[in-house]
N, C-alpha and C positions, 0 to 999 in steps of 0.2 A: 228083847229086853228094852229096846230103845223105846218100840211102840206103846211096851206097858208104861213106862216110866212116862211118856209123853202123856198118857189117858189119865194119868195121879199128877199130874200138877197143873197148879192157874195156868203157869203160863212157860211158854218153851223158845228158846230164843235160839235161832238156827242163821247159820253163816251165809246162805245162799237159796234162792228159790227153790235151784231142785233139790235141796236137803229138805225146804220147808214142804214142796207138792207131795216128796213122801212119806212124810211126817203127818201131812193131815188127813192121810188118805186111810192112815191106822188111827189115829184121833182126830176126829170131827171135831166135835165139840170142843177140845182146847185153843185158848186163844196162843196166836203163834206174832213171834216180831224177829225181823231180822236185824240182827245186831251184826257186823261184819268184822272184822280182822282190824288191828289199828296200826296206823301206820303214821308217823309225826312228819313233817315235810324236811328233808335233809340238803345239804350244801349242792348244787347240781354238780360240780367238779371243773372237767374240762369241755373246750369248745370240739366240734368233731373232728378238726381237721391234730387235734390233739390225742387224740384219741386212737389207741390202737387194742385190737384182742375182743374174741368173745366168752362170755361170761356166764358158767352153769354155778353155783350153788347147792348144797344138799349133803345132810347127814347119810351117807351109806348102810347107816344100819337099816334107814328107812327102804324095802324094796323097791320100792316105785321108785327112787334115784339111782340106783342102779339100772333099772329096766332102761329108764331114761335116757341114760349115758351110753347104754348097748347101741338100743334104736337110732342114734343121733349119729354114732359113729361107725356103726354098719350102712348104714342105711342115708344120712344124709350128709355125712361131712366128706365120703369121697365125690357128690355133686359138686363142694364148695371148693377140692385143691384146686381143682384147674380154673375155677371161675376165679376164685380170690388167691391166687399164690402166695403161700407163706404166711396164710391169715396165722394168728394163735389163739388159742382155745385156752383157758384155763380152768379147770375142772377141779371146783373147789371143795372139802368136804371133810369131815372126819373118818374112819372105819373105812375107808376105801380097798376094795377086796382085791386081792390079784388082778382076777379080768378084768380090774378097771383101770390100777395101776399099770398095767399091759400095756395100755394105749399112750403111757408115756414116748415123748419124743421130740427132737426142736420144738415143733411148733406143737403143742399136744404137752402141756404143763398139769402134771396132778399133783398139788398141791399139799394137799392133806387139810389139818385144821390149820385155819387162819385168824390167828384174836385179832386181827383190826381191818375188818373186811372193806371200810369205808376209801381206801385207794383204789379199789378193784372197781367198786362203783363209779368213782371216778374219772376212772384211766379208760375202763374198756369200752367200748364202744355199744356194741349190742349185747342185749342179757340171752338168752337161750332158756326155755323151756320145754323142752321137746316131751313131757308127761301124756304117759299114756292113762292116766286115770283121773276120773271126777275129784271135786270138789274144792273148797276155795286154798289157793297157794299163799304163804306169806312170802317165799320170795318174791312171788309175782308183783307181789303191793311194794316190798320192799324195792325193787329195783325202781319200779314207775314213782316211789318218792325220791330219788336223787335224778327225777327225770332221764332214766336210763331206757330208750326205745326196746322192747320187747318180742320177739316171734315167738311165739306160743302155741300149741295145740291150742281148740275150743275147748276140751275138757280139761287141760291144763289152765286154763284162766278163768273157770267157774265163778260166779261170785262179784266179779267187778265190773261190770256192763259194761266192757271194751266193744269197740267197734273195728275193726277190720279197715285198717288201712287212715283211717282219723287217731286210735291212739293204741294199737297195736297191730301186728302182724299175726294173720292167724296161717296155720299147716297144719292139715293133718294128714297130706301125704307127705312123703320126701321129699319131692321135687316140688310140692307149695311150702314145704319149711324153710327148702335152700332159698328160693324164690325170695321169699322174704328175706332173707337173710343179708342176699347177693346185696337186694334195693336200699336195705337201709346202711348197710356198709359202705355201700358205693355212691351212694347217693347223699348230699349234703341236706338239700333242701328238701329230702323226705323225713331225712332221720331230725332234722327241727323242727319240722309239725310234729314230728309223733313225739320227740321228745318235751315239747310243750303242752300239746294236750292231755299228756297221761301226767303228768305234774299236776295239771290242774287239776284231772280227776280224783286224784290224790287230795289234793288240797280242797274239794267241793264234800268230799264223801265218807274220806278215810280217816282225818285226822280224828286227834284226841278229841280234840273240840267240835267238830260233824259226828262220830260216834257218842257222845257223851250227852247230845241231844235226843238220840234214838234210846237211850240207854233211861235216860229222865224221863219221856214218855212212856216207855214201857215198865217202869216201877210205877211212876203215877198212876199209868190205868190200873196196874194190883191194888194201889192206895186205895182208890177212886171206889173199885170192884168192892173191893172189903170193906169199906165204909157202907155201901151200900147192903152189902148182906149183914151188916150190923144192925142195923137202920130196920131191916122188914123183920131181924130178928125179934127187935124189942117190941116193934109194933102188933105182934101176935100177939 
């Protein structure tokens, strides 16, 4: 359905390259513009040594946030007891299903819904995205605007052209997630490069005002296109 609907319109505006490479691989001919996710630049919080907890986010109803939270805590948060004793995890979200709520415990906070998420941002220290599936995340953009440093899957970060260790953490085994995880917890002067430079990727790319220039170009060229096909109309 996606491919037919792509081939019937001017123009189709897709969140991330690999959404766009399979999009024109079923439509040639339509012109294609990446418009991304928008994210406004927000208050950064606290300094690191302020900072304590790490930070998941995610609607439960969504499956891939649960999978998420499986994979993170089978698989990579028994890495981080012994490395970080006593770290806390906050595992933020609405619909949280039993085996998720399960994982409650001191340090192993489920939350549930939270209406003012903007302390959590603040306070915790590293955001977490341990997503086993493509395509582009708004938590993702959301945390790197309150310059919150990130460890991410690569297909969990789709979409924002992070770099690996300049303005994010990538894993996508367990033991390159904890990795990540251990350096920028423990480390001051890691987690202030990455915490600055994904601010400013934030502020170069994302905001209202960087989106809203991709957004003016890609109407113009419809304008621009349709004036034109008016143009050779009348001149028949």
């Amino acid at each position: 359905m996606e491919a037919r609907l792509a081939r019937e319109c001017d123009q189709v505006w897709c969140l991330t390259e690999e959404e766009e490479g399979v999009l024109r691989g079923a439509a040639p001919t339509t012109s294609f513009r990446l418009i991304p996710t928008i994210h406004p630049l927000q208050d950064r919080g606290k300094s690191f040594n302020e900072r304590e907890g790490l930070l998941f986010i995610g609607n439960f109803v969504h499956k891939p946030n649960t999978d998420a939270i499986h994979y993170f805590m089978r698989e990579v948060y028994p890495l981080l007891e012994s490395a970080i004793p006593g770290v806390k995890i906050f595992i933020v979200g609405d619909h949280a299903p039993p085996a998720i709520t399960g994982y409650a415990s001191d340090n192993v906070l489920v939350t549930g819904f939270v209406e003012d998420i903007n302390p959590l941002f603040q306070n915790c220290r590293v955001f977490i995205a341990p997503l086993l599936y493509g395509g582009m995340k708004g938590k993702i953009g959301q945390a790197l605007s309150y310059g919150l440093p990130v460890v991410a899957t690569s297909l969990g970060a789709e979409g924002f052209g992070l770099s690996h260790g300049e303005n994010v953490m990538f894993g996508d085994l367990p033991e390159t997630f904890a990795q990540g995880v251990i350096e920028l917890y423990t480390n001051p002067d890691r987690w202030q490069v990455l915490a600055d430079n994904s601010y400013s990727q934030i502020a170069n790319r994302f905001t209202p005002e960087a989106v809203s220039r991709s957004i003016n170009d890609a109407i113009g060229e419809l304008i621009k296109s349709d004036k034109e096909a008016m143009s050779r109309a009348k001149s028949r």
